[in-house]
VOGU-3710 file (C-alpha; in Angstrom, 3 decimals, decimal comma):
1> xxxxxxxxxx> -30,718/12,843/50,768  -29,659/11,561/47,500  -29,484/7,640/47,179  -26,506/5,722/47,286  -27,366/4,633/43,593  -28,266/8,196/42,190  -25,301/10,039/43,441  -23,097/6,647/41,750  -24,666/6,994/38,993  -24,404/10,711/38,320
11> xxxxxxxxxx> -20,574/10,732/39,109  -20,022/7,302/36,849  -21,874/7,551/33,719  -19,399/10,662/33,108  -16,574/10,401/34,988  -14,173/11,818/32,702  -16,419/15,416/33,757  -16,338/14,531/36,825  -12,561/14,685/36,922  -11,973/17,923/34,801
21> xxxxxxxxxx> -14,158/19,427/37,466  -12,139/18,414/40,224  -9,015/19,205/38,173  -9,872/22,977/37,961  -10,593/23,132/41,554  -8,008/25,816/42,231  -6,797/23,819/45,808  -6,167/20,744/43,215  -4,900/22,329/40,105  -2,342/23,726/42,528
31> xxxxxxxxxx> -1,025/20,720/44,461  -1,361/18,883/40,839  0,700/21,727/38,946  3,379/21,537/41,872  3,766/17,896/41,189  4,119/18,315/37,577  6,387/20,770/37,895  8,853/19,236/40,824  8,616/15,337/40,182  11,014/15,591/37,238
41> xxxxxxxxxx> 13,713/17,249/39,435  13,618/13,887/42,225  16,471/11,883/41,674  16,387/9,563/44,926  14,245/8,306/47,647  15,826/11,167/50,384  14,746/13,954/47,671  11,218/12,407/47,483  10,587/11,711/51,059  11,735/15,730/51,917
51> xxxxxxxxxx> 9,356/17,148/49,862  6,447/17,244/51,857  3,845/18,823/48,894  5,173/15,644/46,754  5,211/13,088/48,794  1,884/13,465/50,142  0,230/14,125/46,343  1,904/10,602/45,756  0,495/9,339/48,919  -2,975/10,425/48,155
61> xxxxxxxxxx> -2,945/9,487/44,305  -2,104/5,997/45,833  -5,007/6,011/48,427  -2,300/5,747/51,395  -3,256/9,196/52,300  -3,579/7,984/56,113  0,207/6,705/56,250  1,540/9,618/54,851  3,183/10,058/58,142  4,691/6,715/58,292
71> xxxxxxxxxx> 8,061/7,894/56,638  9,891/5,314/58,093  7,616/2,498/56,594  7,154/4,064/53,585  10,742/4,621/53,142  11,373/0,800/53,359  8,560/0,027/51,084  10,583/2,515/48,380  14,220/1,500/49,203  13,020/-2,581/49,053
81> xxxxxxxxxx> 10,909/-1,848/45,736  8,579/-4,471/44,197  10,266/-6,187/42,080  11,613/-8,877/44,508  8,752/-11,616/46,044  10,176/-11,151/49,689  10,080/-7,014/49,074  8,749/-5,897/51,748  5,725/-4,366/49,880  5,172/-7,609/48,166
91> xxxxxxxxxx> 4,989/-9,294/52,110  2,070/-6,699/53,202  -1,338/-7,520/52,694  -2,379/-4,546/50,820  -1,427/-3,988/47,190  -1,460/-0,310/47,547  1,987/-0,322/48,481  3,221/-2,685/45,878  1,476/-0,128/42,704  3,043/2,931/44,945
101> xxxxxxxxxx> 6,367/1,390/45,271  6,657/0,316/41,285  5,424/4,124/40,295  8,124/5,710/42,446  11,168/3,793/41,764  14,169/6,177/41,263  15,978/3,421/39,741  13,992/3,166/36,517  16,372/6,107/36,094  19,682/5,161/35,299
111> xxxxxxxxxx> 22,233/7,923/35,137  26,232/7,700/34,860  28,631/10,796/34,845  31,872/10,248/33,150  35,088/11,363/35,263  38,098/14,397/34,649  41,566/13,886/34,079  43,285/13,498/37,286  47,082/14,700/37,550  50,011/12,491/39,507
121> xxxxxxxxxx> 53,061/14,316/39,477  54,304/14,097/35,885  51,819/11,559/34,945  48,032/12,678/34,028  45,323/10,079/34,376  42,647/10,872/31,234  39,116/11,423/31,795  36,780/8,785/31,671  34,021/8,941/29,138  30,644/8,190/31,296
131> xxxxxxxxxx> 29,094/4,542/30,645  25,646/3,085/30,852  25,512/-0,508/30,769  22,263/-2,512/31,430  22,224/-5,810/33,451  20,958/-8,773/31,623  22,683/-10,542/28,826  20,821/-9,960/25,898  19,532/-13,477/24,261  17,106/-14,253/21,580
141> xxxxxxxxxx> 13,830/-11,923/21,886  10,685/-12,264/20,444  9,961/-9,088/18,994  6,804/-10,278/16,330  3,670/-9,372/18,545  3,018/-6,349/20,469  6,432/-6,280/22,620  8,349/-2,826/22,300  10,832/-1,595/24,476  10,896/2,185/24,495
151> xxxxxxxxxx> 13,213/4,061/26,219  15,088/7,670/26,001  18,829/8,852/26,128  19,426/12,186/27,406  23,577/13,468/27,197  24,756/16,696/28,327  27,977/18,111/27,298  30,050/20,040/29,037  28,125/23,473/28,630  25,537/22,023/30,369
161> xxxxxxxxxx> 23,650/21,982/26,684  21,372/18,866/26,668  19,906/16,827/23,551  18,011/13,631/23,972  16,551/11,008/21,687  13,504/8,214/21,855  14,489/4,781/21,147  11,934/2,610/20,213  12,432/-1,293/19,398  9,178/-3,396/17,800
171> xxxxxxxxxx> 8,712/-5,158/14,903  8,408/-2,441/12,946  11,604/-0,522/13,713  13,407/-4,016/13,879  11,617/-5,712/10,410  14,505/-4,621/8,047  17,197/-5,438/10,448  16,281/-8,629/12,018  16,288/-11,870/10,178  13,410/-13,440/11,803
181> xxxxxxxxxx> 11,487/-11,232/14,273  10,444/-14,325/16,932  14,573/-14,620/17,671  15,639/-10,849/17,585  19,705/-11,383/18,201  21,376/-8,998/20,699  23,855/-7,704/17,471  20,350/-6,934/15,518  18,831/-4,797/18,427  22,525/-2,778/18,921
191> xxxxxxxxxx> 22,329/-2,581/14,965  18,397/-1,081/15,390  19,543/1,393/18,131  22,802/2,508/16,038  20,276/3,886/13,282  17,957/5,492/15,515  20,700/7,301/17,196  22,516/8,418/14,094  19,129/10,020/13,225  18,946/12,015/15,889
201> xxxxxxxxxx> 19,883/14,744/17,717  22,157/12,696/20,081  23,805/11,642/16,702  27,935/11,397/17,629  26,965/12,325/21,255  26,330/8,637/22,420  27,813/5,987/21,091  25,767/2,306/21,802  27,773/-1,095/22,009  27,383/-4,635/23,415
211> xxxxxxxxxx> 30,085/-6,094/26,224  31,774/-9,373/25,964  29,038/-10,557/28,053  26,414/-9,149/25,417  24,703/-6,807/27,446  23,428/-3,034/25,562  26,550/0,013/26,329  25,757/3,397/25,913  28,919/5,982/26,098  29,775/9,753/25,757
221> xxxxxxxxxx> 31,793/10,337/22,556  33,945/13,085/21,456  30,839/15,398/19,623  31,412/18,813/17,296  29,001/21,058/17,099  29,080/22,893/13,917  27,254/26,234/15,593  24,128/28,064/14,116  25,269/27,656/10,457  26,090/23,672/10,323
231> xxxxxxxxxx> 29,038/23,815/8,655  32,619/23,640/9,856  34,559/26,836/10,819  32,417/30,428/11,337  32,882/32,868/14,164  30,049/34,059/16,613  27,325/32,039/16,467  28,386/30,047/13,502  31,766/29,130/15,475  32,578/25,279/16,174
241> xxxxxxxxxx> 32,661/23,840/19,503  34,181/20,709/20,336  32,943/18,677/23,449  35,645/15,613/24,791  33,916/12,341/25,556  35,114/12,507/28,705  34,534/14,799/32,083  32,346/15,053/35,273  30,216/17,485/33,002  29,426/14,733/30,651
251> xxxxxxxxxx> 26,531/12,457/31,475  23,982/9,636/29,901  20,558/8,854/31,373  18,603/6,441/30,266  14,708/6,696/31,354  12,469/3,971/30,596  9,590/5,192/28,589  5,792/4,118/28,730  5,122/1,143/26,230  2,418/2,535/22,849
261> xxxxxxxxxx> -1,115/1,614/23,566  -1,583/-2,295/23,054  2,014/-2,671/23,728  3,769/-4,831/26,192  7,122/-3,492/27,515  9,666/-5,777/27,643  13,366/-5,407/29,565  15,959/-5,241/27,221  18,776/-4,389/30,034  17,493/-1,573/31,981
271> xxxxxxxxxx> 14,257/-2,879/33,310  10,430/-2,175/32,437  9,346/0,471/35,403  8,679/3,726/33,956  10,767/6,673/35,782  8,074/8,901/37,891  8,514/12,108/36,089  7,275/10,460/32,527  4,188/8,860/34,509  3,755/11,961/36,191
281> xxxxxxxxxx> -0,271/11,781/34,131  -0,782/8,938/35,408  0,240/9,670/39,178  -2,650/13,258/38,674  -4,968/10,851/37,095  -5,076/8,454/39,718  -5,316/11,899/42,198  -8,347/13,251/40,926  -10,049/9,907/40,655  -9,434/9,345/44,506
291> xxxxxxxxxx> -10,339/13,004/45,298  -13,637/12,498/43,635  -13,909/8,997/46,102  -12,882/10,850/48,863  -15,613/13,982/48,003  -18,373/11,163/47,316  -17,642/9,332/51,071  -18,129/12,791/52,980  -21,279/12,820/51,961  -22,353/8,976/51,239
301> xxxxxxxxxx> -19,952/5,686/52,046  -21,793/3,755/49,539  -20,749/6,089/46,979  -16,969/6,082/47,676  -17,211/2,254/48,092  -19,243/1,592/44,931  -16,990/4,386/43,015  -13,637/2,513/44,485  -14,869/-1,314/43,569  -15,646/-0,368/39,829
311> xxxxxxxxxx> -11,892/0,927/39,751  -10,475/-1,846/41,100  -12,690/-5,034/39,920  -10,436/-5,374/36,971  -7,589/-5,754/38,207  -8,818/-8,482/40,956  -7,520/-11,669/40,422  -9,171/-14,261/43,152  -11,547/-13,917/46,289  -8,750/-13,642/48,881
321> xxxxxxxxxx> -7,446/-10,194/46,899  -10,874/-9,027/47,596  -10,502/-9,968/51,539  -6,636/-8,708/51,644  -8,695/-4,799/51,022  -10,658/-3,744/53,664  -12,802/-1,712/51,207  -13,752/-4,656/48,706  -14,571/-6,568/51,916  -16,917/-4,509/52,716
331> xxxxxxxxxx> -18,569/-4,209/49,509  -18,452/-8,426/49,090  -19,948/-8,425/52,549  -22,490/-6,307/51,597  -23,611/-8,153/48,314  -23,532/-11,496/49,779  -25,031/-10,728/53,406  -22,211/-11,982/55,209  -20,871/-10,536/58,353  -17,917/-8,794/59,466
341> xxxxxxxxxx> -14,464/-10,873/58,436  -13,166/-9,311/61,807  -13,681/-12,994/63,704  -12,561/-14,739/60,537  -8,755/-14,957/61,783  -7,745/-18,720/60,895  -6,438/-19,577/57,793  -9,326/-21,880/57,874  -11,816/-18,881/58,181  -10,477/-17,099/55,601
351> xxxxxxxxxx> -10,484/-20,040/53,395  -13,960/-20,475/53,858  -14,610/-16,755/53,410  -12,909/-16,456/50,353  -14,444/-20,080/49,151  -17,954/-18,217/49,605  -17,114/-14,857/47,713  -16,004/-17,003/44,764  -19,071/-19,415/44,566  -21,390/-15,752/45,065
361> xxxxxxxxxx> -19,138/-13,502/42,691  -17,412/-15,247/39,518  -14,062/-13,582/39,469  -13,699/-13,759/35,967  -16,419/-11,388/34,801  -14,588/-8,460/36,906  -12,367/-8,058/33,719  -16,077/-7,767/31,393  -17,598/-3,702/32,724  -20,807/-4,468/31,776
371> xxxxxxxxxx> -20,566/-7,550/34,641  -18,961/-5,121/36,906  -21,527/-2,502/36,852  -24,418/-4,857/37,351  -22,827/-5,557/40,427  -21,927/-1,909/41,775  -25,470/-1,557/41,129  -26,634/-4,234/42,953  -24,426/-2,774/45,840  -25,629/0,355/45,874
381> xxxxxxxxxx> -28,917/-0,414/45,388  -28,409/-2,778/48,961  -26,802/-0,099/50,770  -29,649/2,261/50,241  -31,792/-0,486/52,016  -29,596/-1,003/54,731  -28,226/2,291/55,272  -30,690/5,138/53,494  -34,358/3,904/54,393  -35,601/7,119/53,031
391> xxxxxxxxxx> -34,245/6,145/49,519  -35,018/2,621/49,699  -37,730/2,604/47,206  -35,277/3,213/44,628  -34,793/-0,400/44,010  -38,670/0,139/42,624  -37,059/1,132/39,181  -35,309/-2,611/38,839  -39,088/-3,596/38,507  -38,924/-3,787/34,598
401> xxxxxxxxxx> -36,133/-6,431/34,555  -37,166/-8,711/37,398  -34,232/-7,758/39,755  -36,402/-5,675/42,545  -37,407/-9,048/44,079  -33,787/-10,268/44,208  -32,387/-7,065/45,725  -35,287/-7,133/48,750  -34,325/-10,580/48,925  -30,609/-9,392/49,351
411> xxxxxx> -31,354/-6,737/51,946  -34,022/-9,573/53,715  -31,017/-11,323/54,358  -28,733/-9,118/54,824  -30,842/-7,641/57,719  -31,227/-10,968/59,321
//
């Protein structure tokens, strides 16, 4: 049997292989083409939960693979979200379900339809044009770092034809409109998104505007198309059509977009969350990566726990985050020869627990990879001498930096 450590290393030291492999295994490239294709066409939380094929790629990207038939649960953990404290993904232990609810909220899509002319006996009520409007007031942003809001508008007229645009607001896109970049008015970010709609194709489609209350509008306007030849009049092809504003066939969308690299999205009315279908990469990403986990622990736990602790040291933020995950527990335990937390059930247990991973693992250097692989390392290297006696004297290669005596010393104690 391959060690713990071998088989880690193998997988780690070129993962991004590792995960193009798994992607053209024909089982996966199917389930993760299916996803692709059908996550765009969700619109709600009923449409995601009835898609079986979906719902359980989403539940398996997410490592909740073993609740996927917990619709009921899962269903409040979506309709609750996480963007509320007392959500009640926020109020479980496990912060699976708050990165599963924030990747599948079907809000992050907002969507209005505008309305047809209704008829009252002599009178005729007109058609509605269909309005966006985002929630907070806009104030005073600080646009001069690496914030950016990107977002896109999608309109369709009323032969279903559809045209869309990418809005992007940083400092570059707002440096020759706003007078001092650190205090970015409301006015000046309306002004920005005027010009970047007038060049492009939703130019005359969607018109943009601020309320009385100062919060971002987006409405359907009264659009000509000038047909194949761009110019007024023709026949055929090169004929005008002329769309009304208004009409249950006319619609905006607005879909938050995923910030540039090195930027931080910020909410300029319509919130940060990215809608599903545009971190639909993300979502097969995080798939393959757990596959690969999953592959590795049929054959070795140590592998699947090492593999799943180097994905999630970075984002680990104190001891008790590492005793709130069942798996990190049992890698923690492992390192630091403690026992099973299973009799540690009092706050005051836990305390103590968590008191003992920090003073034996310095939180800190999670966010540093070369710290973190030291430690998966370490781990693995342990397991092997706890778990895989026939592989044990892999720990001889540590010899040339001193660490062989430590990691006996480790699985000494550990054994006692």
């Amino acid at each position: 049997m391959t060690s713990t450590l071998t088989s880690y290393t193998l997988i780690a030291r070129d993962l991004p292989t590792a995960m193009k492999r798994k992607a053209a295994d024909p089982v996966t490239a199917r389930e993760t083409a299916y996803y692709k294709a059908h996550i765009g066409k969700v619109k709600s939380i009923d449409d995601f939960l009835a898609d079986k094929r979906l719902y359980a790629y989403a539940m398996k990207a997410f490592g909740l693979e073993e609740m996927t038939y917990a619709k009921a649960f899962m269903r409040k953990v979506l309709t609750e979200g996480a963007s509320s404290p007392s959500s009640f993904a926020n109020r479980l232990a496990d912060d699976r379900y708050v990165a599963f609810a924030k990747a599948f909220d079907f809000s992050s899509l907002s969507t209005a339809r505008g309305s047809d002319a209704v008829e009252a006996g002599a009178d005729q009520a007109d058609g509605a044009a269909a309005r966006l409007s985002g929630n907070p007031i806009l104030r005073t942003m600080d646009f001069s770092g690496a914030q950016e809001a990107r977002f896109t508008l999608t309109t369709q007229l009323g032969d279903g034809k559809v045209s869309n645009a990418t809005i992007v607001l940083d400092k570059d896109t707002l440096s020759g409109v706003a007078s001092d970049l650190t205090k970015v008015k409301a006015t000046e970010i309306y002004t920005a998104i005027k010009a970047q709609i007038g060049a492009s194709p939703i130019a005359g489609q969607v018109n943009p505007g601020l309320d009385v209350f100062d919060s971002l509008v987006f409405t359907t306007a009264d659009y000509t198309d000038l047909g194949a030849d761009g110019k007024a009049g023709g026949i055929g092809i090169d004929a005008d059509t002329n769309y009304a504003g208004t009409g249950a066939a006319r619609t905006v969308t607005l879909r938050v977009a995923a910030p540039a690299e090195g930027k931080v999205a910020v909410d300029i009315g319509f919130g940060t969350d990215v809608a599903p279908d545009l971190a639909a990469q993300t979502v097969t990403d995080a798939y393959l990566r757990q596959a690969i986990e999953s592959d590795a622990g049929s054959e070795d736990t140590g592998v699947r726990l090492a593999l799943y602790f180097a994905r999630k040291a970075p984002t680990i933020a104190s001891a008790y985050e590492i005793l709130g995950d069942s798996a990190l527990t049992q890698v923690a335990n492992t390192l630091l020869g403690l026992p099973s937390a299973s009799n540690a059930t009092s706050s005051d247990a836990l305390a103590k627990r968590a008191a003992k991973i920090a003073e034996k693992i310095d939180i800190k250097s999670l966010s540093d990879p070369a710290a973190v692989e030291k430690l998966v390392r370490r781990f693995a290297a342990i397991w092997d001498a706890q778990n895989n006696v026939a592989t044990a004297p892999i720990l001889a290669l540590f010899s040339s930096d001193g660490a062989s005596d430590a990691l006996m010393s480790f699985a000494a104690r550990a054994r006692s």
